[in-house]
VOGU-3710 file (C-alpha; in Angstrom, 3 decimals, decimal comma):
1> xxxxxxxxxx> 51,352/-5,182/-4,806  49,395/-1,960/-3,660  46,324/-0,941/-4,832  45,530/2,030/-6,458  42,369/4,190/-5,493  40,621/6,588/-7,256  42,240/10,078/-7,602  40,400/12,732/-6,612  40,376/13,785/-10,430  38,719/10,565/-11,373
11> xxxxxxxxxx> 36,055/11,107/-8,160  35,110/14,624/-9,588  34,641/13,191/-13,373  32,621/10,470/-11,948  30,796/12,575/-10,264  30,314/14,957/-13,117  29,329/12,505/-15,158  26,525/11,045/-12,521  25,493/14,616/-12,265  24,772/14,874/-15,782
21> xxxxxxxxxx> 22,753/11,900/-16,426  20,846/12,666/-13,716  20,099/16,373/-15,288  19,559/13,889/-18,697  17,049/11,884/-17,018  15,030/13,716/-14,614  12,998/16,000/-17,591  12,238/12,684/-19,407  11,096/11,340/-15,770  8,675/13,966/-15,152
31> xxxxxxxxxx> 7,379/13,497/-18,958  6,732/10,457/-18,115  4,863/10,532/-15,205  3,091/14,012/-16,878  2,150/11,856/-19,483  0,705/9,215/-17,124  -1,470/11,415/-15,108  -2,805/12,949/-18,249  -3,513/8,906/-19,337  -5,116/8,206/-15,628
41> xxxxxxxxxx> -7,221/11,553/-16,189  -8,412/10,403/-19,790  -9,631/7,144/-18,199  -11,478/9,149/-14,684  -13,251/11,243/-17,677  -14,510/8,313/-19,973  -15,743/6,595/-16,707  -17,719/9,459/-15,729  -18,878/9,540/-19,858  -19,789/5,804/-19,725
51> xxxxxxxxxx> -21,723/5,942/-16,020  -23,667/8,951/-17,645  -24,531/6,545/-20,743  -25,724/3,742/-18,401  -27,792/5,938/-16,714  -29,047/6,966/-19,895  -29,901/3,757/-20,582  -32,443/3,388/-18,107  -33,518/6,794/-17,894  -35,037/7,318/-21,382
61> xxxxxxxxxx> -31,818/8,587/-22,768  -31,658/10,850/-20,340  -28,469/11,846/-18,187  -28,498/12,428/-15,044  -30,680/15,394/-13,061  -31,736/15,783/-9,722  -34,413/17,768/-10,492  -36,004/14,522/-12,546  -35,162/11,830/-9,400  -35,641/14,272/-6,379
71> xxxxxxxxxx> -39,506/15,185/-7,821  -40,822/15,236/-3,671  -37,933/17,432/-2,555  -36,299/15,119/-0,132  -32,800/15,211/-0,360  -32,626/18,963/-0,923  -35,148/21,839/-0,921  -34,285/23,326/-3,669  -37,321/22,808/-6,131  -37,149/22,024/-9,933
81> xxxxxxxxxx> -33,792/22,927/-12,382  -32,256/25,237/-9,104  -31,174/21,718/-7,927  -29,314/20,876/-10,747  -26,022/21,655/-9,581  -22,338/19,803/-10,607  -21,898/18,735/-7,125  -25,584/16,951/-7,338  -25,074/15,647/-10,759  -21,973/14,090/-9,523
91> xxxxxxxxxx> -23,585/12,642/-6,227  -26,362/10,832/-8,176  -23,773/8,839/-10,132  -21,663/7,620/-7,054  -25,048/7,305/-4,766  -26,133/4,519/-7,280  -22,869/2,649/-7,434  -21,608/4,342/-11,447  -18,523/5,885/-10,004  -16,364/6,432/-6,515
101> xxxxxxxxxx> -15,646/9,834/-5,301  -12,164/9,070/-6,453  -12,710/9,811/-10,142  -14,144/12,833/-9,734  -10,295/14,771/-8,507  -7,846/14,450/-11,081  -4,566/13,093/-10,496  -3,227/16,244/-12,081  -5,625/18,860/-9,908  -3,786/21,434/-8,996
111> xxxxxxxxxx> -6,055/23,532/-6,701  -5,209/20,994/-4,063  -6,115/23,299/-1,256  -9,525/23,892/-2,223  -10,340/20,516/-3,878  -9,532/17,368/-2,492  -11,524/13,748/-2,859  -14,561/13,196/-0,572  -13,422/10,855/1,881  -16,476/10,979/3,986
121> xxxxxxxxxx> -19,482/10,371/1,062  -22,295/8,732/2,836  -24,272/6,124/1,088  -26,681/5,688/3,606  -29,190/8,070/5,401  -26,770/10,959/4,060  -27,284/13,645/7,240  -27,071/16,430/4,696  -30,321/15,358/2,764  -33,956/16,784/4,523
131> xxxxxxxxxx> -34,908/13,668/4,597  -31,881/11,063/5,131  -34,127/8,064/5,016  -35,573/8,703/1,553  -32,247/10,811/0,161  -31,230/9,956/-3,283  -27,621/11,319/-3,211  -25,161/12,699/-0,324  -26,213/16,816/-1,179  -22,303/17,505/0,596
141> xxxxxxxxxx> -20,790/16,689/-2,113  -19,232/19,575/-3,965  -19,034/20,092/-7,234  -16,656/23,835/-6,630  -15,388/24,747/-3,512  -16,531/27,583/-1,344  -19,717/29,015/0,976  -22,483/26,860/-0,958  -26,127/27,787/-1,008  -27,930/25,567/1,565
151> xxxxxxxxxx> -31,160/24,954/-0,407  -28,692/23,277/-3,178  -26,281/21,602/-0,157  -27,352/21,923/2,754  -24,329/21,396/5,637  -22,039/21,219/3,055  -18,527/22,729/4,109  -16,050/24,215/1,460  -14,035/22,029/0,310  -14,896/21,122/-3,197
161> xxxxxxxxxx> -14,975/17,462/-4,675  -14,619/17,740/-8,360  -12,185/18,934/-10,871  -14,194/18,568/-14,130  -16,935/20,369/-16,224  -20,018/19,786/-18,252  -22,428/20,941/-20,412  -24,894/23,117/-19,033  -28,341/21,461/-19,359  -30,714/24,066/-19,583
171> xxxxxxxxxx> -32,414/25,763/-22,340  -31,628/25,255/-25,585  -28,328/23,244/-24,673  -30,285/20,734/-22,563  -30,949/18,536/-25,935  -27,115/17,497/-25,339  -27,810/16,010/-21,832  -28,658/12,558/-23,668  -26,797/10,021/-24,942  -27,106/11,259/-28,566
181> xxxxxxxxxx> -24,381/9,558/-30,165  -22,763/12,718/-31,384  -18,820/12,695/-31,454  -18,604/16,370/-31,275  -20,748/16,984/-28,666  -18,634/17,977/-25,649  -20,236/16,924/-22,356  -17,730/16,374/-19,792  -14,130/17,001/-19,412  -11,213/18,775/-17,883
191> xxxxxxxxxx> -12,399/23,167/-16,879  -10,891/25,834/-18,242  -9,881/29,409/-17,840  -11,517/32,886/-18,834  -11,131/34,153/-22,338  -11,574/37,857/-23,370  -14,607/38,715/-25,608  -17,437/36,448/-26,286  -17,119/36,510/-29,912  -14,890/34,634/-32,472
201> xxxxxxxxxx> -11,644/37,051/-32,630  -10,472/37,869/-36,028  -7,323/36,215/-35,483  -8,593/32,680/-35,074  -6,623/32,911/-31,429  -8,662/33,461/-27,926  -6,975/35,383/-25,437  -6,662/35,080/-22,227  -8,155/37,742/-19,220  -5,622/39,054/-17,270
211> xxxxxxxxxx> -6,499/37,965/-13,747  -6,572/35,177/-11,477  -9,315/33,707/-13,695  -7,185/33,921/-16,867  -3,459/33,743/-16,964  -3,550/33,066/-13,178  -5,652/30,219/-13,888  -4,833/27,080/-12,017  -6,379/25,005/-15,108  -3,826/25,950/-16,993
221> xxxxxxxxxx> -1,520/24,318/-15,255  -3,601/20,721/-15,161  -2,233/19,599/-18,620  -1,510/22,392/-20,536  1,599/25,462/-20,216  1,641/28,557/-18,368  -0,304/30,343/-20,689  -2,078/27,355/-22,783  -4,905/25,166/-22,026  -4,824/21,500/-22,690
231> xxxxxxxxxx> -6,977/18,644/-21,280  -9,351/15,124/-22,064  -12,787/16,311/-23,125  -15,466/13,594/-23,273  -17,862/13,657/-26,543  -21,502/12,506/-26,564  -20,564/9,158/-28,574  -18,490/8,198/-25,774  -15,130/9,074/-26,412  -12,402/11,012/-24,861
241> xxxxxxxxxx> -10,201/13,255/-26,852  -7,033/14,990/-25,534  -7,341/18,127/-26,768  -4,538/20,821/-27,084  -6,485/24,291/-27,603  -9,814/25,616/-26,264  -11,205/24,955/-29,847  -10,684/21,954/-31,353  -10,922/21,777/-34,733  -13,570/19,271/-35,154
251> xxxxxxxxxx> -15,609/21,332/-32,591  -17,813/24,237/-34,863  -20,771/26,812/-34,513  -22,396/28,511/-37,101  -21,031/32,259/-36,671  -22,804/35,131/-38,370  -26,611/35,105/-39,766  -28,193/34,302/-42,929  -25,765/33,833/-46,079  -22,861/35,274/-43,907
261> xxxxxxxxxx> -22,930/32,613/-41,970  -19,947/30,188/-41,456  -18,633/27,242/-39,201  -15,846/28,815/-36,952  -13,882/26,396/-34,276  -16,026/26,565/-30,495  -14,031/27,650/-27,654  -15,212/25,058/-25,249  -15,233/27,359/-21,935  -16,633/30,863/-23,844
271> xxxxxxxxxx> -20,587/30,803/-24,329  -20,130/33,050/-27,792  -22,752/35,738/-28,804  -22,017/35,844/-32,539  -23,896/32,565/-32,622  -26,305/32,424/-35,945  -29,894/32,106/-34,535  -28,921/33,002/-30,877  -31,734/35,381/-28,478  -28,641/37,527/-27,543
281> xxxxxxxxxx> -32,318/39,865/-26,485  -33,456/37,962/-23,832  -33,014/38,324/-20,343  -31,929/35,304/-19,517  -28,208/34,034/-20,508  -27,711/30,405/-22,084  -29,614/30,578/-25,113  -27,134/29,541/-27,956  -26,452/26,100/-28,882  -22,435/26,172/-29,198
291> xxxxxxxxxx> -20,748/23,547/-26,850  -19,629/24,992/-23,383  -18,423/23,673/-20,727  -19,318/24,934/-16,759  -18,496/23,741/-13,538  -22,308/25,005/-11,886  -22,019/25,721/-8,441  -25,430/27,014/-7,725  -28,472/28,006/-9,642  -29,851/31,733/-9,791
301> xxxxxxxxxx> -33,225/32,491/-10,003  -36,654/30,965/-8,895  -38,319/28,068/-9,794  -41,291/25,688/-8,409  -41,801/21,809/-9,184  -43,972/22,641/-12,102  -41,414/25,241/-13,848  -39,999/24,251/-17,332  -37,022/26,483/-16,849  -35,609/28,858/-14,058
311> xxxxxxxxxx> -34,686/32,156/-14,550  -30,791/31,338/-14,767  -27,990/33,771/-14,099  -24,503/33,895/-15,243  -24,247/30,946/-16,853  -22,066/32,488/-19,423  -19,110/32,856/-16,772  -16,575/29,985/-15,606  -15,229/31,758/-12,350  -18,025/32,365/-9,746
321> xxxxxxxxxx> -17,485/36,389/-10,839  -20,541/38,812/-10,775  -22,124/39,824/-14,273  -25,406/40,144/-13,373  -27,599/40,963/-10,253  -27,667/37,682/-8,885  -24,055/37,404/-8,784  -21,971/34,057/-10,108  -22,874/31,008/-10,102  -20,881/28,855/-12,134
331> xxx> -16,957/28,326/-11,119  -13,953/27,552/-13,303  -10,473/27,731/-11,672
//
């Protein structure tokens, strides 16, 4: 009897058919393994969250700050708040065993040139610190990429070491750097872009700036859309929400003054003026309460051991761009 092969009419419809399953199947794949980096993410965040709350724990509810540990100046040379930098904040927690350098890079960065996981952390006698013997945390660790000031890390390169944010914690916003229990108190979490205006828009919708900073941002690509943001914010009670706008709902500040005044949904990455009982007068930036998120690259300003507060600079922008005379300092993309 002779067999009978497959006409090349039955080939192509197999074929076809292969081809169309696989166009079926490939969107749900990368869903999938979207959804799982956004999962592994969630889980980097709430360790960093938890490690901040241990710390707390033995640190009179305070988190961490090199500017409370490094008192003699011997890991950098930077004296009082100047030293409290992302990159050092960071450091502390993986010098004392919290975290690993791996947490600190999400699995969904996307700035992979300029921010990659510090392979080289030293634990002991760090060669960056003044004094390696008596160091407290590795000072090259980055917390943004880029030329960093040397008093903050000295012989530090470029690359930067950290995808994520956090609170500020200076001024007024420094009574969130403890473990206060809050659950809508955002205090670490996935950075964002740069938003036009610094007040609420009448809209109820934030736009974005039209630069590299803005609808060039590479956050927006982490979790979110080509022109949304969307990523795992970590609240003072401990934990993690995925959130899907810039203001989440159950995220508020009191807009307005006096009998005006009303709760309005926060824009976690835009420091906004409009805030009731904010010194929009003074010279120095960072003096509302609503919740913002910053990756802080360096400190401007002067300070000595015995200063409450330094003279901060541009804490109000994400990017590392210049609004002031002392240039940026802070770095969001």
């Amino acid at each position: 009897m002779k067999k009978r092969g497959f006409t090349l009419i039955e080939l192509l419809v197999v074929i076809a058919i292969i081809a169309l399953l696989v166009g079926i199947l490939l969107p749900a794949l990368g869903k999938a393994r979207q959804s799982a980096r956004q999962l592994k993410c969630s889980t980097q965040v709430r360790s960093v969250v938890q490690a901040m709350v241990t710390w707390a724990n033995n640190n009179q509810s305070r988190y961490p700050l090199a500017s409370d540990v490094d008192t003699a100046n011997q890991t950098v040379s930077a004296q009082g708040e100047l030293k409290n930098t992302t990159g050092n904040f960071l450091s502390l927690l993986i010098f004392n065993g919290h975290i690993s350098p791996e947490i600190c890079v999400s699995p969904s960065e996307t700035n992979t040139g300029n921010i990659q996981v510090n392979t080289a952390y030293q634990l002991t006698n760090p060669s960056g610190a003044v004094q390696p013997s008596n160091a407290l945390w590795d000072p090259k660790f980055l917390g943004a990429p880029g030329t960093q000031n040397a008093q903050m890390h000295p012989g530090a390169g470029t690359t930067g070491h950290n995808s994520y944010a956090q609170v500020p914690p200076f001024y007024r916003r420094k009574q969130f750097w403890s473990d206060t229990f809050s659950s809508t108190e955002a205090v670490f979490g996935n950075r964002g872009p740069r938003f036009q205006g610094t007040t609420f828009p009448a809209s109820g919708r934030w736009t974005l700036t039209s630069d590299s900073f803005g609808t060039g941002s590479n956050t927006l690509a982490i979790h979110g859309g080509r022109s949304t943001w969307e990523g795992n914010i970590g609240y003072n009670d401990g934990h993690v929400s995925f959130e899907t706008k810039p203001n989440p709902d159950t995220v508020t500040y009191s807009r307005g003054s006096g009998a005006s005044a009303q709760a309005v949904a926060d824009n976690l990455f835009v420091d906004e003026t409009d805030e009731n009982g904010r010194d929009n007068a003074s010279v120095q930036v960072g003096q509302g309460t609503n919740m913002v998120l910053r990756v802080i690259k360096s400190v401007g300003g002067t300070a000595s051991a015995s200063t409450s507060a330094p003279q901060l600079t541009n804490l109000a922008l994400p990017d590392g761009g210049s609004a002031g005379s002392s240039g940026g300092n802070c770095w969001g993309d």
